[in-house]
C-alpha positions as CSV (number, residue, x, y, z in Angstrom):
1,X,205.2,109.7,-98.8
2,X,206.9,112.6,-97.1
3,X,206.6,116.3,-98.1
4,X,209.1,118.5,-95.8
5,X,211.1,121.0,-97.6
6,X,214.8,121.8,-96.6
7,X,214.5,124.3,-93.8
8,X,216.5,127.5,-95.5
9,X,213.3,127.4,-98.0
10,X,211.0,127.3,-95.3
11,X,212.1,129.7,-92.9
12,X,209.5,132.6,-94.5
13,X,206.7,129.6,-94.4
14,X,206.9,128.9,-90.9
15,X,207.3,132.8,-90.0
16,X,203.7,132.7,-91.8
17,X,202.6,129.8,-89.6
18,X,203.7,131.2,-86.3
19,X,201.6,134.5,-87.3
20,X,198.7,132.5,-88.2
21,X,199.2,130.3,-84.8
22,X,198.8,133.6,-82.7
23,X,196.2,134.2,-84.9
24,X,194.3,131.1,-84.0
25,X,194.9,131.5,-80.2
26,X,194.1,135.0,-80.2
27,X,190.9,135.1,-82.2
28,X,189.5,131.1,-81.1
29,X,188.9,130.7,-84.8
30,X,187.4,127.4,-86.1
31,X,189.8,125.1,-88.0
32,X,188.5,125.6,-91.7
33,X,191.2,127.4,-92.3
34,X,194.4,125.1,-91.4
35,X,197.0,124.6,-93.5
36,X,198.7,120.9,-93.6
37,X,201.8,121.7,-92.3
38,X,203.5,117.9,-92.8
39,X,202.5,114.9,-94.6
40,X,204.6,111.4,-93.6
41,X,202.0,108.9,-95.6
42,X,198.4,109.3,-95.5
43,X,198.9,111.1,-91.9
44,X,199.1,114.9,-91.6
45,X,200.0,117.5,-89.1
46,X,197.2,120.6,-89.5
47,X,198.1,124.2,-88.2
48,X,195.9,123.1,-85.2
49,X,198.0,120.3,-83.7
50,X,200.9,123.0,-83.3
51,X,198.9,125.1,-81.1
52,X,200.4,125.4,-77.3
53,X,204.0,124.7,-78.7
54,X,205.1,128.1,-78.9
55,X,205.2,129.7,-74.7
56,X,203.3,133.0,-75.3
57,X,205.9,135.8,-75.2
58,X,208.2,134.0,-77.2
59,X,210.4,135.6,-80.2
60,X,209.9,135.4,-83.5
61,X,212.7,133.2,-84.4
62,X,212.3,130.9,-81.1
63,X,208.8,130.3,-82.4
64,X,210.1,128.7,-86.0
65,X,212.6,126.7,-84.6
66,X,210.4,125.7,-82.2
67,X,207.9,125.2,-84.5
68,X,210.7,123.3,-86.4
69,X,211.4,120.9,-83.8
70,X,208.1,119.9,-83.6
71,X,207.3,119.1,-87.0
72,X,210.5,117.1,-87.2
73,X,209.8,115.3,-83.9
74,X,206.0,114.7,-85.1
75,X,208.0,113.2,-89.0
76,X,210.7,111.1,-86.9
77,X,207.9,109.3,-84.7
78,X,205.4,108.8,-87.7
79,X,207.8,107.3,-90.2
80,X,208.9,105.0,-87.1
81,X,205.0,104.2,-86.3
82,X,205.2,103.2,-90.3
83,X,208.4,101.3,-90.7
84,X,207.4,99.1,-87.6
85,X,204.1,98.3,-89.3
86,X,205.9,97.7,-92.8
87,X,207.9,94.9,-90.8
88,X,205.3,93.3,-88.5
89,X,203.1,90.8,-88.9
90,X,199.2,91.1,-88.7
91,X,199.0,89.6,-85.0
92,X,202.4,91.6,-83.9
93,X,200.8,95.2,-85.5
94,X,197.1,94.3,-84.0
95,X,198.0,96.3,-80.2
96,X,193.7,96.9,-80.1
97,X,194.2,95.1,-76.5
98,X,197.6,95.4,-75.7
99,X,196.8,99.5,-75.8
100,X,193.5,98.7,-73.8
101,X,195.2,96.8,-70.4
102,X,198.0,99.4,-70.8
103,X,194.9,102.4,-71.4
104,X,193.0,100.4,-68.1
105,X,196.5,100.4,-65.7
106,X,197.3,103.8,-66.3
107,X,193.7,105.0,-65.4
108,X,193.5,102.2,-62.7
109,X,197.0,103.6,-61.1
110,X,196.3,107.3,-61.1
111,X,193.0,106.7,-59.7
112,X,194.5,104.8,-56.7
113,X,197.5,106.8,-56.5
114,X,195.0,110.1,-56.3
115,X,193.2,108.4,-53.6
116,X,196.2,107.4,-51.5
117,X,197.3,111.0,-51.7
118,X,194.2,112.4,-50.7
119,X,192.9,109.5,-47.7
120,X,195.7,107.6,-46.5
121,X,197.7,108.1,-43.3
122,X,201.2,108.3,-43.8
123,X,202.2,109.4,-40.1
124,X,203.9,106.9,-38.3
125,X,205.1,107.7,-34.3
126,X,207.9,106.4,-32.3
127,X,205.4,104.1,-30.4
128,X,204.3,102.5,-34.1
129,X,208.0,101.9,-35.3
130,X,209.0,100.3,-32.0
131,X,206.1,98.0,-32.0
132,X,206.9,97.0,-35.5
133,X,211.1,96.2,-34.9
134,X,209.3,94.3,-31.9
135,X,207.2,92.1,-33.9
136,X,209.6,91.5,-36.3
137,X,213.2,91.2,-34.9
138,X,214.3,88.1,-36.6
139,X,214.0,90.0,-39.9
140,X,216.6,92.7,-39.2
141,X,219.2,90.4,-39.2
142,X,222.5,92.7,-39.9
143,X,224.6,92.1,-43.1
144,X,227.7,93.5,-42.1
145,X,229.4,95.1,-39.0
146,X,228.5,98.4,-37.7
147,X,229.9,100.6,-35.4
148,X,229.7,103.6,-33.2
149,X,233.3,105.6,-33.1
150,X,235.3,108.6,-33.3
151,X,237.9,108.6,-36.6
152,X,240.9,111.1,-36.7
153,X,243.6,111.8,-39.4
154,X,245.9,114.0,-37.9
155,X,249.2,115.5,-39.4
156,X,252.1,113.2,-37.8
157,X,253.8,116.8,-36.3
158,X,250.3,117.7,-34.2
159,X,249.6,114.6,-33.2
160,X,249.7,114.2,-29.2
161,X,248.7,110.6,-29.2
162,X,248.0,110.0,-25.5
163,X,246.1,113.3,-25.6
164,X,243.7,112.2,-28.4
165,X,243.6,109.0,-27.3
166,X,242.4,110.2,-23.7
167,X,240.1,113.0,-25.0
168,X,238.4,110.3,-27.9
169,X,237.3,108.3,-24.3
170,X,235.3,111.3,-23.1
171,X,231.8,111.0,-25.0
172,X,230.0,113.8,-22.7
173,X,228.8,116.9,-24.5
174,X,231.4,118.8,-23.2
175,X,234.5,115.9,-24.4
176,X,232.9,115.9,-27.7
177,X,232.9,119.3,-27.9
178,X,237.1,119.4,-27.0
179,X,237.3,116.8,-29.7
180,X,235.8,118.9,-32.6
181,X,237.4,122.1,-31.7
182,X,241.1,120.5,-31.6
183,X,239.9,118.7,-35.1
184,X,238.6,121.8,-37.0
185,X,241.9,123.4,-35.9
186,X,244.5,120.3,-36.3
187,X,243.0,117.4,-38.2
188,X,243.3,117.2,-41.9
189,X,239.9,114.9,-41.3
190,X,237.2,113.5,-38.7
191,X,233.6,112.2,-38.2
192,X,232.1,111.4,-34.8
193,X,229.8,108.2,-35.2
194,X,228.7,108.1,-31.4
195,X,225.0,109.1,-31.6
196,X,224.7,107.0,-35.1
197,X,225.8,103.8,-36.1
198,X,228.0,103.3,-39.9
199,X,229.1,100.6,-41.6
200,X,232.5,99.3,-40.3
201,X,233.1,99.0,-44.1
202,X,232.8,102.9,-44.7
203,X,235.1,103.6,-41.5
204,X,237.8,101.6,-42.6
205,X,238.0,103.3,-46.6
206,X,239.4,106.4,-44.5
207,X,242.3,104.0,-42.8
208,X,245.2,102.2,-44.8
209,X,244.9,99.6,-43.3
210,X,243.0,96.1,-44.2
211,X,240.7,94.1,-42.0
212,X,239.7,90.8,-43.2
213,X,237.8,89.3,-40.0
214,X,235.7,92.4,-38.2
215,X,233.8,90.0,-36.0
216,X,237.3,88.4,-34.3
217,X,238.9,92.0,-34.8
218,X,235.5,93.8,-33.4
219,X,235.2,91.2,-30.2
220,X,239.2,92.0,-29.6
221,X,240.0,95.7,-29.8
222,X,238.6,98.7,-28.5
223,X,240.7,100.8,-31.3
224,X,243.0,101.2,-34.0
225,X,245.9,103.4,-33.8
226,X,248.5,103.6,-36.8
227,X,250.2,106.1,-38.9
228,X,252.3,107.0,-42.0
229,X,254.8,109.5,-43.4
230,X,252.2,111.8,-43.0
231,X,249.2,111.6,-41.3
232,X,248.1,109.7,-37.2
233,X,244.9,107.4,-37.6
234,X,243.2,107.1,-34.5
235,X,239.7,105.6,-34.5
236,X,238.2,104.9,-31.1
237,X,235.2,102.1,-31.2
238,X,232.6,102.7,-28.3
239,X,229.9,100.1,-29.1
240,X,229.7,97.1,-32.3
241,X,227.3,95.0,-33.9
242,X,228.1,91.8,-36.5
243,X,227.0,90.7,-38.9
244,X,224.1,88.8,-38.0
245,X,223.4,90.5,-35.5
246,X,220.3,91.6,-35.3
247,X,220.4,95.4,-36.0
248,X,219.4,98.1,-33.5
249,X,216.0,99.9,-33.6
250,X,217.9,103.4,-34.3
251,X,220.0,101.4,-37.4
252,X,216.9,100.1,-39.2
253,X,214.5,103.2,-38.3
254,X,214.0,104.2,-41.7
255,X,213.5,101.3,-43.4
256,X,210.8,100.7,-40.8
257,X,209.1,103.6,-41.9
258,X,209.1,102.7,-45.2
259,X,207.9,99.0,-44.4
260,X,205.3,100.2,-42.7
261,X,204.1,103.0,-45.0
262,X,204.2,100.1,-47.9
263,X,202.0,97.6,-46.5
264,X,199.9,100.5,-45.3
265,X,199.8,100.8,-49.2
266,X,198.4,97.6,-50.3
267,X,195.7,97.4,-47.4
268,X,194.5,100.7,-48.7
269,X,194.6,99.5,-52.4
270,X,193.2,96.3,-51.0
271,X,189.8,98.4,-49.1
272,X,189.3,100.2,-52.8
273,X,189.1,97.2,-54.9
274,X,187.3,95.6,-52.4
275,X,184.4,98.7,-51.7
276,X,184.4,99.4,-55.9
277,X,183.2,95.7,-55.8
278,X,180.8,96.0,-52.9
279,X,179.3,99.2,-54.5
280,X,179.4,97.4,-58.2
281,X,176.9,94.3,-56.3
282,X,174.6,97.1,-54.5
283,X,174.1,98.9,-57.6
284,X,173.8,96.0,-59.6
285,X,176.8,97.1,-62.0
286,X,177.6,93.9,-63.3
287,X,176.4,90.8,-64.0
288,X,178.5,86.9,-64.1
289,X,176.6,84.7,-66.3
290,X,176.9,80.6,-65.5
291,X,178.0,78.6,-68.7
């Protein structure tokens, strides 16, 4: 059964109950006196249960239709809780252990997860990744072409082709220096991939053009050079990997890190379940009876 009256009759009510909340807070009273504020069966929602909903400084009306939202919330999730054990069967509604394993993981998770925080290394040097890609080369096998380059979209009228195409050659500090300062001032876009590889796939969204085979195409030019009405595509390729391939140390760097941070992860979970257990037969905390 469900008392909740229609809120333009209750808007004096609930002025009442955010007065009597601060009340409560204020004063630390004792819970004899607490109005039911909601009923939704044989389950009710006191005064009490509303304390800590309403942020202290808050107005008058923020507090009811806070108050409001809570109560309706609190209605919605009850009568759900009832109509789902209406329609269930006995075994289906029984969640005694289902609620227990779930009550055990959560506990069982934050307690590892607090640990982790708190004890486990999580640095990882230069020396550590490059020992790892070492180890485990055949697993970084690339699954699609990558590339170091230089891409340029230029506006057909400023584009000096033998210029670019002889300043996109020069990859010292100073070349790639010339090459962004004629860009921010003529190119209507650019990126300079030479100290990071990206996918040949990403590249060649920039470029209307369509390359079905990159490994023949790759193994064959050095660049590709085209244009439109409107714009001069220039991208110059300065190193390439395949697919298959197996994938630089600089490419895979980070999911190294993350490899190695994970398995870090289950050795440590590993060394707590395994010194709980040690401590549990030193203490004599449990007991395995023969049958």
């Amino acid at each position: 059964m469900l008392f909740l009256p229609e809120m333009k009759k209750v808007q004096f009510k609930y002025c009442v109950i955010v007065a009597f909340v601060a009340f409560i807070q204020s004063c630390n009273s004792s819970t004899t006196n607490n109005p039911v504020l909601a009923e939704v069966g044989l389950k009710k929602l006191y005064t009490s249960n509303v304390i800590g909903v309403v942020p202290i400084g808050t107005t008058g009306e923020d507090s009811i239709l806070l108050i409001n939202e809570y109560i309706r919330k609190w209605i919605k999730n009850e009568l759900m809780v009832q109509k789902a054990e209406e329609n269930l069967t006995i075994d289906q509604a029984n969640l005694t252990r289902e609620l227990e394993e779930y009550r055990n993981s959560l506990i069982i998770y934050k307690y590892k997860n607090e640990l982790m925080n708190q004890r486990m290394d999580t640095s990882i040097t230069d020396n550590q990744i490059e020992v790892y890609y070492l180890n485990n080369e055949d697993n970084f096998n690339l699954s699609k072409s990558i590339v170091k380059a230089i891409f340029l979209k230029i506006p057909v009228e400023f584009a000096n082709q033998r210029q670019l195409k002889e300043m996109c050659s020069d990859t010292s500090p100073e070349g790639l220096g010339a090459i962004r300062d004629y860009c921010i001032q003529y190119a209507k876009a650019f990126d300079i991939f030479i100290e990071k590889w990206v996918d040949f796939d990403v590249l060649l969204n920039n470029i209307p053009v369509e390359i079905e085979n990159h490994e023949q195409f790759l193994a064959r030019n050095n660049f590709i050079e085209m244009n439109d009405k409107e714009y001069y595509y220039f991208v110059s390729i300065h190193d390439y990997k395949v697919k298959n391939d197996i994938a630089p140390l600089e490419y895979v760097q980070g999911n190294i890190k993350s490899l190695i941070i994970n398995n870090r992860k289950i050795e440590f979970l590993k060394q707590i379940e395994d010194n709980v257990y040690t401590e549990g037969i030193r203490r004599n905390k449990f007991k395995i009876h023969n049958q």
